[in-house]
Structures are given as structure tokens and as C-alpha cells.
N, C-alpha and C positions, 0 to 999 in steps of 0.2 A: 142515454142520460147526459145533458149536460152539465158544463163546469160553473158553477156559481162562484162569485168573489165573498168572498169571507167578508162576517160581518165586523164591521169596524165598533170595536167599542173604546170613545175615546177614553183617552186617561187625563188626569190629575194637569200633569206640565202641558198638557196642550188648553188648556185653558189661562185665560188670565188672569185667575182666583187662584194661582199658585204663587205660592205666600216668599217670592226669593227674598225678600226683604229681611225675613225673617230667618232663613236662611243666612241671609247676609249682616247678620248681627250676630250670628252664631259665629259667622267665619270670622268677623273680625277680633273678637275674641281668642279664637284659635288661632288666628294667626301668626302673635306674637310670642305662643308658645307650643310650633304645632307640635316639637318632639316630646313634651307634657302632656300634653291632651288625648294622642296620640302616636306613643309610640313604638307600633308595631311596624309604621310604615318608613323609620328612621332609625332601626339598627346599622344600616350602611347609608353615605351619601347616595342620592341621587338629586338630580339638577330641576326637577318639575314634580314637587311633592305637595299635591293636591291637597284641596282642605277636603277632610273625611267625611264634615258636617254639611258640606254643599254637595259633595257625591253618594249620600245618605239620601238626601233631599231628591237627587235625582234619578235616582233607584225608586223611591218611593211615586216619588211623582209620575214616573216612568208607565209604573202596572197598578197602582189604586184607582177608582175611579172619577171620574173629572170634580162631582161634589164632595170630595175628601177634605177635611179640614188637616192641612199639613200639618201645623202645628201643635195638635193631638196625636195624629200618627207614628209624627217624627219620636217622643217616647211609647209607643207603646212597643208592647214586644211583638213580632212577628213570625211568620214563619211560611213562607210564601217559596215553598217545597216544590212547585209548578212554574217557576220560574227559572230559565237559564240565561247569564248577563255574558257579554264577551266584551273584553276588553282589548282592541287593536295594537294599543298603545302604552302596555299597560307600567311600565315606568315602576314602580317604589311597589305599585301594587294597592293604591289607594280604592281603588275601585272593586278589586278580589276582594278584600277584605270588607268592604262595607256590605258588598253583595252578601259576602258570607256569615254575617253576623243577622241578616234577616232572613236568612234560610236556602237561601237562593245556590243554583247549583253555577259557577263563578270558573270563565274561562279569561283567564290572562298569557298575551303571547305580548314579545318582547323582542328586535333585532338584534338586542346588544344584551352580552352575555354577561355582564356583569348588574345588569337589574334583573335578570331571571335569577341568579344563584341569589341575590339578597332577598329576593323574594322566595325562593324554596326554604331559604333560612327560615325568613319570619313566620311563614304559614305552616311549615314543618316539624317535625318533631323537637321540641322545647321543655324537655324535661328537669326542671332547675334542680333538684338534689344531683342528678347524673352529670351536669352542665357545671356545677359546683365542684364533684367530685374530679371531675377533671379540669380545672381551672385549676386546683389544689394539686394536682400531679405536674399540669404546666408548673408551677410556682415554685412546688419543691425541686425540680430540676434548674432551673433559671433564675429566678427571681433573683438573689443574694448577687449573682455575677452581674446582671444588669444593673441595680441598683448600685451596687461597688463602681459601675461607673462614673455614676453621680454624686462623687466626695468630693469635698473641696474643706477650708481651712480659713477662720475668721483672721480680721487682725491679728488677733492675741495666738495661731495657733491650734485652735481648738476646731475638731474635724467636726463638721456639719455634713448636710444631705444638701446637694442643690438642686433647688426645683426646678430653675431655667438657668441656659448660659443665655448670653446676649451677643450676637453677633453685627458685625455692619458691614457691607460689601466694599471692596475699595476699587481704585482705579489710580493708572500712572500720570501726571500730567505731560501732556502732548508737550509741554515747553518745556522743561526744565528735569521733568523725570524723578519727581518729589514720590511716592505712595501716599496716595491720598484717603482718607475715611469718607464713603459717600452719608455722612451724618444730613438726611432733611432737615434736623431739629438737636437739640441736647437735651431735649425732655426724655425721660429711661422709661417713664410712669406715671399716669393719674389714675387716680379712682373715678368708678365708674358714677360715684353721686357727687359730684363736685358740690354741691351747698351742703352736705352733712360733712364731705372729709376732702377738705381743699389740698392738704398736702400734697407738691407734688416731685417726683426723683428724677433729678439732675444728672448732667455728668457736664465737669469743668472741661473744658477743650483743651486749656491750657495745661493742668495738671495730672488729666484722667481718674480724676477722684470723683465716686459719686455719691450723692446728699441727698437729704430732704431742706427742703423751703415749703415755707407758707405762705410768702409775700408772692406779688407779681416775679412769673416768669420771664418776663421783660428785660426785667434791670435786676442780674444776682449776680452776687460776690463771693466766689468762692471759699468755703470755711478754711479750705488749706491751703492756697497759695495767694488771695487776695483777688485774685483776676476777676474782672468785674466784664461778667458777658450777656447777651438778648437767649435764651436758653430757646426759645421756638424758632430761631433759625440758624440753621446749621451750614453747610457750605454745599447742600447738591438742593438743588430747586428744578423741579418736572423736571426737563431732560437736559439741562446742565448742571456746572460745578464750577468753583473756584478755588484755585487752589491756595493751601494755605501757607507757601512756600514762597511764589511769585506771583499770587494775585491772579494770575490769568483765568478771564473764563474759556471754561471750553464745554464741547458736546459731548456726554458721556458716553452713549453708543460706538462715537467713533475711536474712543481710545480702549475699548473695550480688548480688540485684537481678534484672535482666533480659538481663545480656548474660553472655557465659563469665569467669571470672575472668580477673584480670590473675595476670601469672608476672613475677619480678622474679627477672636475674640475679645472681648472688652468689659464684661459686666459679669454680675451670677447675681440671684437671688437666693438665698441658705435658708436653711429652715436649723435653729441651733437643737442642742440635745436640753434646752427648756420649752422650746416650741416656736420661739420668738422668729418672726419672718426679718432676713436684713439682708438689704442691697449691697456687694462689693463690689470691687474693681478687680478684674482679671491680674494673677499673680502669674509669675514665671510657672510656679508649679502647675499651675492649672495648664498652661502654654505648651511643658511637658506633659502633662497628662493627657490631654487630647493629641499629640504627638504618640505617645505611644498607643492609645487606640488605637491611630492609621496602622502602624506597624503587626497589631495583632491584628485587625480586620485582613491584614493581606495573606498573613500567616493562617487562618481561617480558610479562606477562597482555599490556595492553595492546597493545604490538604482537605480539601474536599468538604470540612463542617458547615461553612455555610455558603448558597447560593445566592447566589445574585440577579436581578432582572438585565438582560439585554436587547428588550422591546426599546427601538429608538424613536423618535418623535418626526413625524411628516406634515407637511407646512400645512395651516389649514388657519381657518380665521380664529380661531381661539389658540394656537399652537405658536403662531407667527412673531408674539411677542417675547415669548421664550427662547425661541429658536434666534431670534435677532440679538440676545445674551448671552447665545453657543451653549445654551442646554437643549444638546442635541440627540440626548439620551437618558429616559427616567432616572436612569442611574446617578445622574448627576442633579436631582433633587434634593440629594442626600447628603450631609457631611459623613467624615468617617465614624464617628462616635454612633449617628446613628445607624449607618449599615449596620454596625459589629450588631449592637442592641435588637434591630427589626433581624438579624439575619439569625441568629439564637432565638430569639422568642420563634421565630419561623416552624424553625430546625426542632423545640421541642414539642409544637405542638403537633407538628407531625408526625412527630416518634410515637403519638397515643394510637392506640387502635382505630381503625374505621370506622367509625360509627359519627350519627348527628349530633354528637358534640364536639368531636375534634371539626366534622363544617362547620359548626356554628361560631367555634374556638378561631378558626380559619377566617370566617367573614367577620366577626372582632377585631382579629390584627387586622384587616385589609382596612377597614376603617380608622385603624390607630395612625392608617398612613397621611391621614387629612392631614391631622394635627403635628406628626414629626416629620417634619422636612423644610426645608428653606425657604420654601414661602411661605410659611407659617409667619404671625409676626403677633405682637403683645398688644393686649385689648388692655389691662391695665388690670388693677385691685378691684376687689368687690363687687366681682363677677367673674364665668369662666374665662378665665386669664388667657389660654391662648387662641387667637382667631384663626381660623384654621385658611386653609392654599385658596376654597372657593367660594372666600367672600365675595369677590369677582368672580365674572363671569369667565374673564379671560386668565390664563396663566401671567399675572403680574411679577416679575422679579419683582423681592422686598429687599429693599436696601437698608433694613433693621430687623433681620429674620430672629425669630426667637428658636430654640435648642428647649422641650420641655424633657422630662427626665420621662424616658418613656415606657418605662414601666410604672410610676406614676405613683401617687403620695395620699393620705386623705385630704393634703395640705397643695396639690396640685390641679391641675386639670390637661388632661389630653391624654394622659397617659392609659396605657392598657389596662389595668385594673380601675381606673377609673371609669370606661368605658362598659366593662364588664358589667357596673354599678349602673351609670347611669343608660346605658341603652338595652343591652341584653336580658337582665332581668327584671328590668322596669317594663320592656316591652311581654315578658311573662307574667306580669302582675296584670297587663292590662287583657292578653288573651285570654287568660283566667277572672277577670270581672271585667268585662265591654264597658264603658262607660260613655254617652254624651253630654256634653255641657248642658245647662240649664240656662235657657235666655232668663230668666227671671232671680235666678240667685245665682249665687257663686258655688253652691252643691254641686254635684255632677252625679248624673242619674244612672241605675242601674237597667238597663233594656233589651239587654242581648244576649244571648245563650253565651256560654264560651267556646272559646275557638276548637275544634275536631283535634287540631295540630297532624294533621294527613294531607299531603297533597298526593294526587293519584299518579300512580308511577309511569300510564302511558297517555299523549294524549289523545282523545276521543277522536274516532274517524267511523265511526257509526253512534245510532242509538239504540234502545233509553243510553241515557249519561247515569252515574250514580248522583242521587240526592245530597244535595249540597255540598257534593263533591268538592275540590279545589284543582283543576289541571291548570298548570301552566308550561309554557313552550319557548323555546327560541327561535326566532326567525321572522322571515320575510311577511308581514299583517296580509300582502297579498297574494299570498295562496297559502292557505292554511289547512288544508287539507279537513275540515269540518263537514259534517253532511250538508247537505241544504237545506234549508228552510229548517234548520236544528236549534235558533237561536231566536228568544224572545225581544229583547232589547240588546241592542250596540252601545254603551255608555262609555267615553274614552275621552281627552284628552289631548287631541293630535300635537305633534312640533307647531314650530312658525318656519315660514321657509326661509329666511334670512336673520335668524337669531343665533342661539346655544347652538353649537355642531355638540350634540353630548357623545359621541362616539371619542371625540377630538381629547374630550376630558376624561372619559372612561376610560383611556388607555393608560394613564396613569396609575386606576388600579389592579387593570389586565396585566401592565406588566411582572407585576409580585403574581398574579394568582395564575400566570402563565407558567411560572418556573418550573421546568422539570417535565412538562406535557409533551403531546405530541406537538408537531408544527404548526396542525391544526386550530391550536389554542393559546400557543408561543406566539401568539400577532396581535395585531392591532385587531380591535372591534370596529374597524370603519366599514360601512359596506356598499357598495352602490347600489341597492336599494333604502338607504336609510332616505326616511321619508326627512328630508332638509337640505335644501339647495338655495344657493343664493341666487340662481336663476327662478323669477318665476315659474314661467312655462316648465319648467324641470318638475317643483316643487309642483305644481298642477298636477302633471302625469303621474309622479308617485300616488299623490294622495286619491288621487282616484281611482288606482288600479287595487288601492286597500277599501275604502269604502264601497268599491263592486263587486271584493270580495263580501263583506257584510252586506249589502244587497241580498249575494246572494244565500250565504247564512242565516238572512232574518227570514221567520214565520211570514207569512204571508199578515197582514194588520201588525207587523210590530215594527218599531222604532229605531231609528239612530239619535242618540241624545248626545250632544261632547260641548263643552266649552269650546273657546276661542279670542281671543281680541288681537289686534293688531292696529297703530298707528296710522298706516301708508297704505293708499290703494290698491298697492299693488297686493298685499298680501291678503286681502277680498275677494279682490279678483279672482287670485287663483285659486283660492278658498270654494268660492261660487264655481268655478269650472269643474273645480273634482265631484261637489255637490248632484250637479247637473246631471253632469257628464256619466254620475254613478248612476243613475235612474234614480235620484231623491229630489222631494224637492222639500221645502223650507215652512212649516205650517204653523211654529210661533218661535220667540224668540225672547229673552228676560233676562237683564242684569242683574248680574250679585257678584257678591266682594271676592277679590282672587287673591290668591297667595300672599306671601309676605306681607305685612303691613311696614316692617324696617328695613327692607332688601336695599344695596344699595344702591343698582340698577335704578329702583323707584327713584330713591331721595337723588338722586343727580340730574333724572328730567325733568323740564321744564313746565313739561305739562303731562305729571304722571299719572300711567293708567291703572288705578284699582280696581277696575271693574272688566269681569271675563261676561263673556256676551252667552247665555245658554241658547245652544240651535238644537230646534226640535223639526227631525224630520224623519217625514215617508215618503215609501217607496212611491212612484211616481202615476205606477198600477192602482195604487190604494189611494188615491187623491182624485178623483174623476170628479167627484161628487161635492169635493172643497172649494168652496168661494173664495179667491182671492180676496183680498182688501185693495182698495186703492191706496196711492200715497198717499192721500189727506189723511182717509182711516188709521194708514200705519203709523202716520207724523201726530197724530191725537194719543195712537195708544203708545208710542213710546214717549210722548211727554206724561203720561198719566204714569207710566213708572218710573219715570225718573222722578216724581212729584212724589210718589212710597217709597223711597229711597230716601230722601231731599225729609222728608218727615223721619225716619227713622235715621235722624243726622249724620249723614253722610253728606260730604262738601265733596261736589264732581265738578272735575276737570274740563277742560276743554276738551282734550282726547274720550277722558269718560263718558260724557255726551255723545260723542261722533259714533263709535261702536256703540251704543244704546241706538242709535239714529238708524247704523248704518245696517243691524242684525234686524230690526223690524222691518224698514224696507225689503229685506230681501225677502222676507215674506209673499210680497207683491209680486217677485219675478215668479216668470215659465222659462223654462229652460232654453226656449226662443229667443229672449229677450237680454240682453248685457245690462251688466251693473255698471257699465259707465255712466247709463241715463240716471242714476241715483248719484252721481258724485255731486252734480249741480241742487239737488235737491236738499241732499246732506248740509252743502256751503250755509245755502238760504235760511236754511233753518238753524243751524249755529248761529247767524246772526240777527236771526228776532229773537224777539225781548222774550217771550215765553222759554225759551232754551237757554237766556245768558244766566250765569251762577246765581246772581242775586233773586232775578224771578223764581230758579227753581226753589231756592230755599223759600219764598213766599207760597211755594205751593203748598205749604202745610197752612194752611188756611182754607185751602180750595178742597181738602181730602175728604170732607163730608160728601161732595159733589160724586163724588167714583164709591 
């Protein structure tokens, strides 16, 4: 008997009648509010939190068949019980969970141990009256001693709750040895709608008194001592200072010394016993009362009540800026007020029994940790007030860190009961009704069973798998111990090789959820196989020894689907090597909108990328029979999506164009051939007039033509 090749029945994304467009009107939507829409995949940070609506879309597109209209599918309910999706890369879990809401039996593995545990949270047992009942046990034990640490005292006396302190970093000046405030600005606060509520809070330099104004920040006089100062600049500018003693500028770095800076109190915002919110000025008492926190936090350590993290930080490109400010150890993220605070809340929610609500209690605090610590800094009124350590990409010292009260207020934000609120059982409202947005209204549709809340306790190293299972794993994407050929679709995600180190970042929360383990788990989560190297070639070899593991995981006819974009050739190149090199090759390719629409990463480039490049590929066995395109062909069909893009008002980039350019070409390669002969190709075509911005937006004219 011979071996016959399995019949290839194409699907949905391998055509060009798949609708990302619309896709990509959903995402952008979602994007700006993905932990609303979406939040099952945002009870913990993670660094690459996929839109749910574009990973839906490529689930479906993935196994429906080619004449599928998306846009009917995408609501209907499914249940597509013969399908199993693995996810390499699997991050937040955005791809488990979209697999899992259409029936699909959903493998997510992960290197870094702190996006496995936020995802056994999320997918796991979420029982809110049990998860309530113990949040109420937390509270009765703690809460009253936490929040006592957040008193403070108006003018007149009268004890208020403080919802933030206000801190500012200082430094010595090199000439004269003055202690300097590194103030960028003397603005304390604006609101987040300046044309409905312009007021904005001051602090006088000269007096330390702080107000509202409603004129220009520019030119104010202070209500108490008359001092007449510019409130938007203060005396540290990027990486100098002047001081306000002798004038001199100097470089702050170098006066930094050897230990982490000092932070001097300055501000509070009260909340009175009428409700009323009011800005003060740091008083002596307050100066002693964070004084004695230090004193009981050490008295704490010592006898044993609370621990501490002593995970230290290792230089690395996200790490580097921190560590050049001598935070040389997570520990020193923290003032003392909050150790005392995160180290009690710790302490009581451990004390509860074992079970999935003290984890889930567990992966709560670890996320309370965004918000409380020193690089935290103040978004302003009339919004969530504090901006939490990774609005950046990189660990940025804030030289205006905000202090929220961290057990937290109805009148706050960041705080642990606030968190409870808005992520934990928001994200149980939404496993109990699935919900996607409606491109056409503002409803949001009901289409999806609800969540099992099971993940399976081992992961699968034979088959059948159970039906709609949830396994997920920690570890290395290649070698996954999976059967062969056990896996319908590969849908993931991968890194970029010279972007986020998210291991570099994760260790911030490794180091609290390390305490007290073996050694094994007291470390850092970096690993040398995490697929992200600032070496090409490096970043090449990982990503291909993971994609030859799904190689060899996939069915024979089934797919590898994952986003991608990247600015610079190199990160193409090495893209197309793993590609190759894995036995796939590249058979279509389709923009649509990625992440963030307000990241700030985005708004700082010059020519920013919105757009991730969809790569659809097969095994290299299952292509024999596939017709290339040439570059003319591919240079038509990815002007014609950029032109269903460009109609469905999206304004693209320069960059935006180049990966739309650069993903259809590769279409055209054999694993013979290098993508360098496409770099000339790419150029040429950026600068005809069919590709520059304004033509594309003319192409909504030409869209009857496609």
C-alpha cells in the first residue's frame, strides 16, 4: 500500500476574501479599551496583549472554509469540538481563550512563569461568591491596619484618608552640595479633559504651598507668598538640573553616587469625612508618620511577619536604565510605607487555605504591584489616576513617583480592592457571558458558550486530548513534548528579536511571587532559550527550533498562522530564516490593526506601525502543488489591501506600507531564495505614487474594481 499526501482543503485566511479589514475595525475599537472588552486576558500585566477580535478572526479563518463570509461567522456561535489550536508563545493567553470560547480544544505553553500562572488564574477556577468570601476574610484581617496607614490631617486639623502621597526624587549638587528637588515641572495635576475642566494644581517653589489656578500655567502667583513663577518648568530637564542654590547645571546621573536616590515627600491628595477631594502640602506629621512606618516595617522583617523579595536585577536592555539609578534590587522599587502595606496584605492572604481563591487572591496582589511602587507616577483627575511602572517599555526612574493608598478607596485607583473590582470579577462577568463587539453598533454581542473555568492538570503527551480542554505549560516552545502530528492549527504571536526582553520585566513580579519557594523559583525568569536576542542570527536559531517543533505537531494539511511586523530588515530576515529553515513556507499574508491604538512606544515614532502583518503558512511537504506569485502579482495584491484598509479609514504609515509590502512578497520566496532580493523591491515601491499616503487614501474610489 502506498502513502498518499493528505488532501488539502484550503481554508478561509488562505484566501484573499478574508475580510482583516473588518477585523481591523473591530481591533481598533478594542484597542483602546482592551481590558473592557476583554477582560479575561488582563487580570495580570503582561507586555504583548493581543487584540481577542483579530485572534477570533484567525481561529476562524484558520479551519472554515475558503468561501466563508467572516463577517457572519465571526457572530455566530460555534463549536468546532475537532479542532486543537497550540499556542507557542502563548503570553496573556489571548489565543487559549478565543480558541476556547469556539469549542476548540486549546494548548497554550509559555517560557516565562509568571504568564503561565496569570493564565491558570484566568482560565481556572473563578468562583466569585467563594473569591468574595475570601477577599472578605483578607479584609477582616488587614484592611483597618492598611488603610490607618493612609491618614493624614487638613489645615484646620481634621483627619482625612489620603488617597496619594506625592513624592519627588532629589539629588546633591556637585558644586556647592545644596539638596536639590528633581521637579521637571511644578504642575501637581491636570485633568484628563482640559476643555471641560481647565483647572490645574500647582505647587509654589518658593513656599511649598500647593493650589488650583485656572489662568495660564506660565505666568502664576502664588496665593501665599506672592511668588510669581512659569509652573511647566521646574529645575531637572531630560538628564540635567540646576540648581536652585548656585545656579549650576549639572548632569544628574553623575551626582547620583552609589546608592538609589533619595524621594522626599511633598504633596497628599485627602479625601475629607464630606467626600470632598483637596490637594495639601506634606506637614511635619506626615514626614513622622512615614518615619515610623520605616521603623515598623523593619520591626516586621525581623520578627518574621512579613517577607521581603531578594530577586536582584541583571543588566539587560530594559533593566539597564534602572540599574544606572542603583535600583539594584526589586526591593528598592518600594518605599517603606509600601513594603509594610504589600508585605501584610501578602502575609494575610496566605494565611487563607489552599485553594483557587487564595491563587487568584495571590495573582491580584502581584498586579497591585504595577500600581504601588516608585515608578508609578500621576495621570491626573478624571481618569484612572495612577499610571502604573509599564507605561514604558523600559524601567524609567519617575522623578514625580506617585504613593497611592494601596489598599485603595471607591475614591481611588490602583489600589487592591480596587483591582478586585475592576479586573478580577469583571473578568468573571465576562467568562460567564463571552461577549464580541459589534462593528455596526455599539452593543456587544452574545456568541459564545461560557468559560468550563478547568484547566487540565497534566499536560497532553499522547492522544485523544479532552474536548475543549484547556492545557497549559511552562517552558521551552521547542520541545514540547506533544505527540506528532496532534495539532491542527499553530496560531501565536512570536517576540521581535530586538524589542521588549519581557523576562527582563517579569522579574519584577517573580520577585514577590518567588518568596519563600524553592530556589528553583526564587530567580529570575530569564532563560537562554527565551526566543529574543538582540543578535539576529541568535533570534533566527531560537525561532526556528520553536516553529520545527510545530512543524512537527501540525497534522499533516494544517497551518501555522501568527502575526508579526517589524520596522528594519533585519528583523525579516531573521523572521524568513526560522520560516524556511522550519520546513514552512509563506502561502498568503494580510494586514490588520495591532495593539494599542495610545501606547506610547506608538506616539513617539516618527513613522508609527499599526499595522501587524498576518503570515499564513504550510508545511513545505503540503505546498508542492502551490503556485508562487511573482512580485508584480504580489506588489498588486498588496496594494489592493492596502486600498480595503485605506477605505475602511485607516491613514498608513510609511512603516505601515513596508510590512504590508514586505509580508506579501515573501509570499514569492522558496526557501532557496533570500529576502534581500525584496529589500530593492520594497524601496521602489514605497516610492511610486500608487503606495504614497495620499494615493492610498484615493483608492477608495478604485474599490469597486477588486
Amino acid at each position: 500500500m502506498t502513502n498518499q499526501m493528505p488532501t488539502i482543503r484550503y481554508s478561509l485566511i488562505e484566501s484573499d476574501s478574508f475580510a482583516f479589514e473588518f477585523l481591523s475595525e473591530l481591533a481598533e475599537r478594542e484597542s483602546w479599551r482592551k481590558e473592557l472588552h476583554r477582560p479575561i486576558y488582563h487580570i495580570h500585566k503582561w507586555w504583548a496583549q493581543r487584540l481577542g477580535s483579530v485572534f477570533r478572526g484567525l481561529l476562524l479563518g484558520s479551519v472554515l472554509p475558503s468561501d466563508t463570509d467572516l463577517r457572519e461567522s465571526f457572530y455566530a456561535r460555534h463549536a468546532l469540538e475537532d479542532f486543537t489550536v497550540f499556542d507557542p508563545f502563548m503570553g496573556s493567553g489571548t489565543t487559549v481563550g478565543e480558541a476556547h470560547k469556539l469549542g476548540m480544544t486549546a494548548l497554550g505553553r509559555d517560557i516565562n512563569p509568571v504568564a503561565v500562572r496569570s493564565a491558570k488564574t484566568a482560565f481556572g477556577a473563578l468562583d466569585r461568591r467563594r473569591i468574595l468570601a475570601a477577599y472578605d476574610e483578607v479584609a477582616s484581617r488587614i484592611e483597618h491596619r492598611i488603610r490607618d496607614l493612609y491618614r493624614g490631617t487638613d489645615p484646620q486639623g481634621r483627619i482625612s484618608e489620603v488617597l496619594y502621597h506625592f513624592w519627588v526624587m532629589q539629588c546633591d549638587c556637585p558644586d556647592c552640595d545644596a539638596r536639590i528637588d528633581l521637579f521637571p515641572s511644578y504642575i501637581v495635576a491636570r485633568n484628563a479633559h482640559p476643555k471641560r475642566k481647565s483647572h490645574v494644581q500647582v505647587r509654589c517653589p518658593a513656599c511649598a504651598d500647593i493650589f488650583q489656578i485656572t489662568q495660564s500655567p506660565h505666568d502664576v502667583t502664588c496665593r501665599s507668598c506672592r511668588h510669581q513663577f512659569d509652573a511647566t518648568t521646574g529645575i531637572a530637564s531630560g538628564a540635567k538640573a540646576t540648581c536652585t542654590e548656585c545656579r549650576s547645571t549639572f548632569t544628574i546621573l553623575k551626582t547620583i553616587g552609589k546608592t538609589r536616590p533619595r524621594f522626599r515627600l511633598f504633596g497628599k491628595l485627602v479625601l475629607s469625612s464630606e467626600g470632598r477631594k483637596a490637594y495639601f502640602p506634606a506637614t511635619d506629621a506626615d514626614h513622622a508618620e512615614y518615619e515610623r512606618c520605616g521603623e515598623l516595617l523593619q520591626a516586621e522583617v525581623r520578627a518574621g511577619r512579613i517577607e521581603l523579595p531578594t530577586l536582584k536585577l541583571t543588566h539587560g536592555h530594559n533593566t539597564r536604565q534602572a540599574m544606572n539609578y542603583n535600583f539594584h534590587s526589586w526591593i528598592d522599587f518600594f518605599n517603606d510605607r509600601q513594603l509594610l502595606a504589600l508585605g501584610w496584605l501578602r502575609g494575610a492572604i496566605l494565611d487563607l487555605t489552599s485553594s483557587p481563591e487564595r491563587d487568584a487572591l495571590l495573582t491580584l496582589f502581584s498586579g497591585a504591584l504595577e500600581f504601588n511602587n516608585l515608578f508609578a507616577s500621576y495621570k491626573g483627575e478624571g481618569t484612572g489616576a495612577v499610571r502604573h511602572m509599564f507605561s514604558h517599555h523600559i524601567l524609567k526612574p519617575e522623578r514625580m513617583p506617585l504613593e497611592a493608598n494601596v489598599w485603595g478607596t471607591l475614591k481611588s485607583s490602583g489600589g487592591f480592592s480596587n483591582l478586585l473590582r475592576n479586573r478580577l470579577l469583571r473578568a468573571i462577568d465576562y467568562r460567564e457571558t463571552p461577549t464580541e463587539l459589534n462593528g455596526l453598533t455599539s452593543t456587544a454581542k452574545t456568541c459564545s458558550p461560557e468559560f468550563t473555568g478547568r484547566v487540565e492538570e497534566r499536560w497532553p503527551t499522547t492522544i485523544p486530548m479532552a474536548r475543549r480542554g484547556v492545557y497549559l505549560s511552562v517552558g521551552d516552545s521547542g520541545s514540547t513534548s506533544l505527540p506528532d502530528k496532534s495539532v491542527d492549527v499553530v496560531v501565536t504571536d512570536p517576540p521581535f528579536f530586538d524589542n521588549v526582553h519581557y523576562s527582563e520585566l517579569a522579574d519584577f513580579f517573580q520577585a514577590w511571587q518567588g518568596i519563600g519557594t524553592d530556589a528553583t523559583h526564587n530567580c529570575s525568569t530569564r532563560n537562554l532559550a527565551e526566543v529574543q536576542d538582540v543578535d539576529a542570527a541568535k533570534f533566527a536559531s531560537k525561532l526556528q527550533d520553536v516553529f520545527a517543533e510545530c512543524h512537527r505537531v501540525l497534522k499533516d494539511g494544517g497551518m501555522l498562522v501568527f502575526t508579526y511586523h517589524h520596522s528594519r530588515d533585519e528583523g525579516w530576515h531573521a523572521l524568513s530564516a526560522a520560516i524556511f529553515g522550519a520546513g514552512f513556507l509563506v502561502v498568503n499574508a494580510h494586514p490588520v490593526k495591532a495593539e494599542m491604538s495610545v501606547a506610547t512606544p506608538k506616539f513617539q515614532a516618527k513613522e508609527p506601525i499599526q499595522l501587524d502583518v498576518i503570515l499564513v503558512c504550510r508545511k513545505q511537504s503540503d505546498t508542492i502543488d502551490f503556485l508562487r506569485p511573482s512580485p508584480v502579482e504580489a506588489l498588486d495584491r498588496a496594494r489592493e489591501k492596502l486600498c480595503r484598509l485605506a477605505a475602511s479609514g485607516f491613514t498608513l504609515s510609511r512603516n505601515d506600507r513596508r510590512i504590508t509590502l514586505v509580508g506579501q512578497l515573501l509570499t514569492t520566496l522558496l526557501p532557496t531564495e533570500s529576502p534581500d532580493s525584496l529589500n530593492r523591491i520594497v524601496e521602489h515601491a514605497l516610492d511610486d505614487e500608487a503606495f504614497a499616503p495620499i494615493a492610498v487614501k484615493k483608492c477608495q474610489a478604485q474599490m469597486s474594481l477588486f
